[in-house]
N, C-alpha and C positions, 0 to 999 in steps of 0.2 A: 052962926053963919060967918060971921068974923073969922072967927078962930079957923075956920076950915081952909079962907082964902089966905090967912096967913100962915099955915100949913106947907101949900102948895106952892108959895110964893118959895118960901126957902126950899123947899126940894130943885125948884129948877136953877136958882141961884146955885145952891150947892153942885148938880150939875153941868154945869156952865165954868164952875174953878177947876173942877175936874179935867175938863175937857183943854182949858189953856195948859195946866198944869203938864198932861202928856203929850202937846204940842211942843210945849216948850224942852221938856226931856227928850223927846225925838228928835230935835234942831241939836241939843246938845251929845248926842249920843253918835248922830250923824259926822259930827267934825273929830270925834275923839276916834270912832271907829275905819280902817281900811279896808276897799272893795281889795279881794283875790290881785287883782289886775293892779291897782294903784299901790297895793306891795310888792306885785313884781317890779312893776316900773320905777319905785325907789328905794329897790334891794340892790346892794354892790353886788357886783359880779360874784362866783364864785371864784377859788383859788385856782388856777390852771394845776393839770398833773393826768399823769401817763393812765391809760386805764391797763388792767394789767390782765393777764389769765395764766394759772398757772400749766408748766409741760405736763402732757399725760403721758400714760401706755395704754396704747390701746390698739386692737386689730381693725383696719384701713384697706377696705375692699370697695374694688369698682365692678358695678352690674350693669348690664343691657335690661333696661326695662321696656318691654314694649306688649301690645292689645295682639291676642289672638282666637279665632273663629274654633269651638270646640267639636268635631265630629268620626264617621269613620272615613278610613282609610279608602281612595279610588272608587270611587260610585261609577257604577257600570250601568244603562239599561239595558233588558234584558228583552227581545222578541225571538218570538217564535220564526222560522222559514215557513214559505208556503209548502205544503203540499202538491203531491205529483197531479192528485185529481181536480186542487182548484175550488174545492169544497169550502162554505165557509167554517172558521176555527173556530169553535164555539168551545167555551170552556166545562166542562165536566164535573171538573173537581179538582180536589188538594191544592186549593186555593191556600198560601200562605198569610200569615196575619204577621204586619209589619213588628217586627224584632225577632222573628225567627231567623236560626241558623242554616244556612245551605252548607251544609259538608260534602265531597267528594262524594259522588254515586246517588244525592239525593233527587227527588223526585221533585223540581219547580212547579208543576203545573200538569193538569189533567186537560187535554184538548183531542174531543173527538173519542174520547175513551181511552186514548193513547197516554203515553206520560212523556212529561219533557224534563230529560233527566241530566241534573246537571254533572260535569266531567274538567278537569283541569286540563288545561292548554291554551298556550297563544294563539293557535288558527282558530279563525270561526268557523262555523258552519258555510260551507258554500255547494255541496253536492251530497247525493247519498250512495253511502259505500255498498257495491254491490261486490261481487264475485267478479275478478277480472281487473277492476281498476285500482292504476296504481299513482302514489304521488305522497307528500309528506305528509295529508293527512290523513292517511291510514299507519305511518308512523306514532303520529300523534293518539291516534286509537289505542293501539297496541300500547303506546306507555301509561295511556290514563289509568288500562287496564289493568298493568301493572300495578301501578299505586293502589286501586282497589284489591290488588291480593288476586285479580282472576288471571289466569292462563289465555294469554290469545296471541301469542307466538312473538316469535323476536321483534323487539322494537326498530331494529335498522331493516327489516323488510318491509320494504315501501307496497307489496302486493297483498292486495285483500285476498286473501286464501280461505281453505277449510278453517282453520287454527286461528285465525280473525276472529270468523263466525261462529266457531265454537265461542268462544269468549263474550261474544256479542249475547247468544244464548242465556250464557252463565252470569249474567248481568242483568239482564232481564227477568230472570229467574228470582234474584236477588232485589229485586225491586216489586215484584209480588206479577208481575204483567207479563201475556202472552210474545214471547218473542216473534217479531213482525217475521210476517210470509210475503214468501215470491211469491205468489200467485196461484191460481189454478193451471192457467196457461201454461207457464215453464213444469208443474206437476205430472201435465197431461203430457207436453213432450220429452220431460225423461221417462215415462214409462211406457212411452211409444220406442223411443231411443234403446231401453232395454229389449224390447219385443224384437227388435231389429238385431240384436246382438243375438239374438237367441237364433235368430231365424238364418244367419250369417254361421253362426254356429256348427248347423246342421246339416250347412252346406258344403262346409270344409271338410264334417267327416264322411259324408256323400261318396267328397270327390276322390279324398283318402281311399276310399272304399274301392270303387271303379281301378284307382292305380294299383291296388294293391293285389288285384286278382288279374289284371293284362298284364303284371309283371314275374306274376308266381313261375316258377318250373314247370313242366309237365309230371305228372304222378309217376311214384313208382317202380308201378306196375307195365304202364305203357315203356317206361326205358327199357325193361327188362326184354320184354317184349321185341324192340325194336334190336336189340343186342341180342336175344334168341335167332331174328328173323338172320340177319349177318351171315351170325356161324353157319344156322343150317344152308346158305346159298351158296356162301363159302366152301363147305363141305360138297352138296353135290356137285359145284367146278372143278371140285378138288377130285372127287370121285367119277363125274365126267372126264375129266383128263385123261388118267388112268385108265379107265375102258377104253376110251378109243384108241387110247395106244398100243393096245395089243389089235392081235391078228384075230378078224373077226369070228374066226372059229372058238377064238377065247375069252370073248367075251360075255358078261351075263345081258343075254337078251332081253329078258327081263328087265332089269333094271338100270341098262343105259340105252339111253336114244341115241346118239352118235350122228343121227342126222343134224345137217347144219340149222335146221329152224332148230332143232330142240336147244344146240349147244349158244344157239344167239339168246333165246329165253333166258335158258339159266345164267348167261354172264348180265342181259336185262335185268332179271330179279335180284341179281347178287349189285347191282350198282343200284336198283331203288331200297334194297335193305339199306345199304351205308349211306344213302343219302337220308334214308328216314330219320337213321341213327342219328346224322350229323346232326339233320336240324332239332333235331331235339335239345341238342346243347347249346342253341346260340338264343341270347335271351330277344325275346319282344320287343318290337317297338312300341314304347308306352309315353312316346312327345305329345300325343293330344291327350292321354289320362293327366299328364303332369299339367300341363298347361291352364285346365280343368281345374286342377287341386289352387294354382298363382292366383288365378282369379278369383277363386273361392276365400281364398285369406286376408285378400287384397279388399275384397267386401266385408270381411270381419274386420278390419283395422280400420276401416272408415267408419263403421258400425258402432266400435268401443271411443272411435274419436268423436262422433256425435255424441256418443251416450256423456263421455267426461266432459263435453261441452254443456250439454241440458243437466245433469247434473249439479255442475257448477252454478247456474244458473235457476238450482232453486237453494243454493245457501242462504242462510240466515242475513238479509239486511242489513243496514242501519240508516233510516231514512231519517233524511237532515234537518226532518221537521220533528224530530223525536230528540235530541241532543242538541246543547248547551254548552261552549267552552268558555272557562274562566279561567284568566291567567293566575289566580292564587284561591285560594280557599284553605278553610271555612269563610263564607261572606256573610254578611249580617242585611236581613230584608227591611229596609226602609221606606219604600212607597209599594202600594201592591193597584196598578190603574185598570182592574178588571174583578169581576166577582162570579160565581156558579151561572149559567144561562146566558153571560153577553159572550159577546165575539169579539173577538183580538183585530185591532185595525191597527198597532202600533206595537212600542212596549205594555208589555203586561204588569215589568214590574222592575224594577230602581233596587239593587245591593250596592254595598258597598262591604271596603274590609270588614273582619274581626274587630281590628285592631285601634281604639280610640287614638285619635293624631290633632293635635293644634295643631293650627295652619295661622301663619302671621307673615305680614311683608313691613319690611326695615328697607333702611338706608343702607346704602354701599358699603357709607362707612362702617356703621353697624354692626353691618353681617359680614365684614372682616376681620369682627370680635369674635365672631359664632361658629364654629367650626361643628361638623359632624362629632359627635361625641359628648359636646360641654353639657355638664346638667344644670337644672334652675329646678324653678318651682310655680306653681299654681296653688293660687289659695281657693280654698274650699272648707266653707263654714267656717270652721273658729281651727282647721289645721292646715298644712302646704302638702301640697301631692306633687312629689317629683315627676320630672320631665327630663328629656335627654332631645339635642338636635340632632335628628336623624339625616337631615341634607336642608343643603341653603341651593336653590336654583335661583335661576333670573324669573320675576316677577311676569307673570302674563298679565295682557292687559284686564282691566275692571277689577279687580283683586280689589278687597275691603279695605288696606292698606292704602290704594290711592285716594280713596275716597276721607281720606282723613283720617282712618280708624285703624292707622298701624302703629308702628313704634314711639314709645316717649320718648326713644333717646337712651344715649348709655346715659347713668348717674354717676356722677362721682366724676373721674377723671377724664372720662370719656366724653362728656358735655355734650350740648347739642349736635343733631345731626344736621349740617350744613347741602346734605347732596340733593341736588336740584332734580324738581317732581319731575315724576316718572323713571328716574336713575334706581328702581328698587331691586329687591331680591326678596323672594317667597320664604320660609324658614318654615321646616316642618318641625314639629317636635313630636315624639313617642312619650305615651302616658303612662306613668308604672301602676304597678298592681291596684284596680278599685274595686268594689265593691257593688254589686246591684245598682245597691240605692243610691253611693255616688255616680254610677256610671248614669242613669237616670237625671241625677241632678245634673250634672255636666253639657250632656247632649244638648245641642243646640246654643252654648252660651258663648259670649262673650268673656276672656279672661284676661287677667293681668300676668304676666311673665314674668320673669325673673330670672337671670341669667348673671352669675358671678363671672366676670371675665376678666379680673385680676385680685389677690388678694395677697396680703405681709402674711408670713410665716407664721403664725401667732402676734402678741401682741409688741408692739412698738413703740419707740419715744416717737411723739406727735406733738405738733403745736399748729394752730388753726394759721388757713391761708392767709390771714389776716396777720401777723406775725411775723410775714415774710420782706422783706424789704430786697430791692435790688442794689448793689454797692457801684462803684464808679466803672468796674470792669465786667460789668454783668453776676457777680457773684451774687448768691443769695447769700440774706442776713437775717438775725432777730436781733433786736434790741432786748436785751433779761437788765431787769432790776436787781439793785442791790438791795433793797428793803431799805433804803434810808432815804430814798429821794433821789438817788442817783442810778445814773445806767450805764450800760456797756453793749455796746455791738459786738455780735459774735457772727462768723463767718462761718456757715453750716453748708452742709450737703445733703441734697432732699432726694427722697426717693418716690412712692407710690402717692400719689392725691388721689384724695375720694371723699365724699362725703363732709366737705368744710373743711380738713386736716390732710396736712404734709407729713412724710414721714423725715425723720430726721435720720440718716446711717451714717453722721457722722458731722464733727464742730473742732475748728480750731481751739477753741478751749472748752473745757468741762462745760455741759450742759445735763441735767438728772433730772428727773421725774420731781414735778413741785415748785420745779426753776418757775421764777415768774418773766412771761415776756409780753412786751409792750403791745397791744392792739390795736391804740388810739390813745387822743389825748381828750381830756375833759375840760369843761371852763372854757374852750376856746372858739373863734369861730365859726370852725369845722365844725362842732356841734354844732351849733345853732343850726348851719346848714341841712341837717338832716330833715327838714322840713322847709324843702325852700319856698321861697317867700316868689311874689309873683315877678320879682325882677327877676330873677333864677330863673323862671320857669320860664318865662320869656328867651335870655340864656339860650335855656335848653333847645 
């Protein structure tokens, strides 16, 4: 039992020496050793000296970088006109599914069984072209026409004629749909109007008819007749004469009468033969058969003027609830705000261009870098898809650009843009050649721009803006080291800044690629500075 407490006794002794023993090693370990901070604070200074960077070559380009909205070209809505009857527009069919293309002649929308077929031009729809009316947009018809390849008569005739509505036909034909009718009404009076032509017809040859027998000769046989009767009168006056002028013993008793009744008879009969004669040659009066025939033609020419009136009037249509003008095409279907069974109370349906276009609004200043033409770039995935500026306008108001989400700024030389909100400008860009699945990706984003708007000819002698000094006459300077401790000012001429570097095109003395020149100096205050301290900041 003993032994056990004296055991125990030196184990706690023993620990107990231990324990002064690493007490007193940490008291001594603490005075030899220095905190981080208590060797700064009794380290000398460092040696003061130039910090240095060597000249480069290198190519020094200033960019416009600025946010732009990714989508198509001029979004149009598209609705239908009402109808003549007032009917509601119930839609049918050939309902389009948003990303389909409308090409020239294509069929938008099925309403009423009809189709709304779309057509290139600036006029909208504002009336339907019938036979008879005229104005630039039946012009406009006749060109669309054109462009589709159909015949529907010269484009500078502003009258809707046959040759319109042929075309009109040959379009509808081409689109798979019965070409719209005039009516029954207008059917039922040209073929009244014809009836009437006919009937007018019948009457001109009538009347032909009538003049043409009160104005004939007499036959003949009757002239002949009348010229027999003559002679023979003739002859017995001739043969009267003669008897009675002999002595009546010599005369044939017989066959002259010599009395005065007889000899009055026969000069009678000999002046009704030559009167019969006469009148047989002087022609008829035929003033009321002609007159007859005037009025007879004169109702046939009224007759053919109604008929080419009613006619006319069942030409082929184009009712302005059937057609669609768009100022460009192919356009690309982006919203469609109707389906098979509703009815149209509005737009049906939202295109816009083919043609993929960022749209970005910049600064004045900016978009004084940006001219129609300049290309950049668009990143997309892990490559850059070129862009060209297609037109810079003045900014409309709400543009995503005001809202904060326009331009960074040029980079480089160009520096901040200083022009005061709402001084903006829109910047379109054109997208080059993508692919489905980028076009896919793109729609609807957000992108970063890129636009070089100055760049060196290849590469340059450069040395960073920090390098530059200005001299007592405004001249720019570098300071270049000699490698030994010493330096020298050199008086240079700069060219392009961009991106932290000046170009150098030129130095009173030799300057080369490698030269070292001064940036800063180290060990000195200025250091220190670069963290300043709360009195600085105060300063500030």
């Amino acid at each position: 039992m003993t032994a056990h407490v004296s055991g125990g006794r030196r184990t706690i002794v023993a620990m107990a020496v231990v324990a002064v023993l690493c007490l007193v090693a940490g008291v001594l370990l603490s005075r030899l050793i220095d905190s981080p901070g208590a060797a700064a604070a009794d380290a000398a200074p460092p040696t003061a000296g130039p910090i240095t960077v060597p000249v480069e070559r290198r190519v020094i380009g200033n960019e416009v970088v600025l946010r732009g909205d990714v989508g198509y070209d001029d979004p149009i809505d598209l609705r239908v006109e009402a109808g003549a009857d007032g009917a509601p527009a119930v839609v049918t069919g050939q309902v389009k599914e948003v990303g389909a293309t409308l090409d020239p002649g294509a069929v938008a929308l099925e309403v009423v069984g009809r189709p709304v077929v779309v057509l290139p031009g600036e006029l909208p729809t504002y009336r339907t072209l019938r036979a008879g009316v005229s104005g630039p947009d039946v012009q406009q018809l006749r060109w669309a026409l054109q462009v589709l390849g159909i015949d529907g008569g010269d484009p500078a005739d502003a009258t809707y004629d046959a040759s319109a509505a042929a075309g009109v036909r040959a379009l509808y034909q081409r689109v798979g749909y019965e070409p719209p009718s005039a009516g029954e009404e207008a059917t039922e009076a040209a073929k009244a109007a014809r009836e009437a032509v006919t009937a007018a017809q019948e009457g001109v040859r009538s009347a032909q008819a009538l003049l043409a027998g009160a104005a004939s000769p007499a036959a003949g046989a009757s002239v002949t007749e009348l010229d027999g009767a003559v002679r023979v009168a003739e002859a017995r006056m001739q043969f009267l004469g003669a008897q009675c002028a002999l002595p009546a013993e010599q005369r044939d008793q017989s066959a002259a009468d010599c009395s005065p009744p007889a000899l009055v008879q026969a000069d009678a009969d000999l002046q009704t033969a030559r009167a019969g004669r006469a009148a047989a040659g002087v022609a008829p009066d035929t003033s009321a058969e002609r007159a007859a025939v005037r009025a007879a033609q004169d109702q046939l020419n009224a007759a053919r003027t109604a008929l080419q009136q009613a006619e006319a009037d069942t030409l082929t249509p184009l009712p302005s609830a059937e057609v669609v003008y768009l100022p460009s095409l192919p356009r690309r279907v982006d919203a469609v705000e109707v389906r098979r069974g509703s009815t149209i109370s509005g737009p049906f349906m939202t295109v816009s261009g083919a043609t993929v276009q960022v749209t970005a609004s910049v600064s004045r200043a900016d978009a004084e870098l940006l001219a129609p033409g300049a290309a950049g770039t668009i990143p997309l995935d892990d490559t850059e898809v070129a862009v060209t500026v297609a037109e810079v306008t003045a900014a409309k108001a709400g543009d995503a650009a005001d809202d904060g989400q326009g331009d960074e700024g040029a980079e480089g030389g160009g520096g901040e843009s200083s022009a005061p909100t709402g001084d903006r400008r829109t910047v379109v860009f054109t997208v080059g050649a993508l692919t489905p699945e980028q076009l896919t990706a793109l729609q609807g984003t957000n992108v970063r721009v890129r636009v070089p708007v100055s760049s060196t000819d290849g590469e340059v002698l450069a040395v960073p803006l920090a390098a530059l000094t200005a001299g007592p006459g405004g001249e720019s300077r570098v300071e270049v080291s000699d490698g030994a401790g010493g330096t020298r000012l050199v008086v240079v001429t700069t060219g392009l800044a961009a991106e932290g570097y000046v170009e150098i095109t030129g130095a009173k003395e030799p300057l080369e690629e490698g030269d070292l020149v001064v940036v800063g100096a180290s060990g000195t205050q200025d250091e220190d500075e670069d963290e300043p301290s709360a009195d600085a900041t105060e300063d500030a």
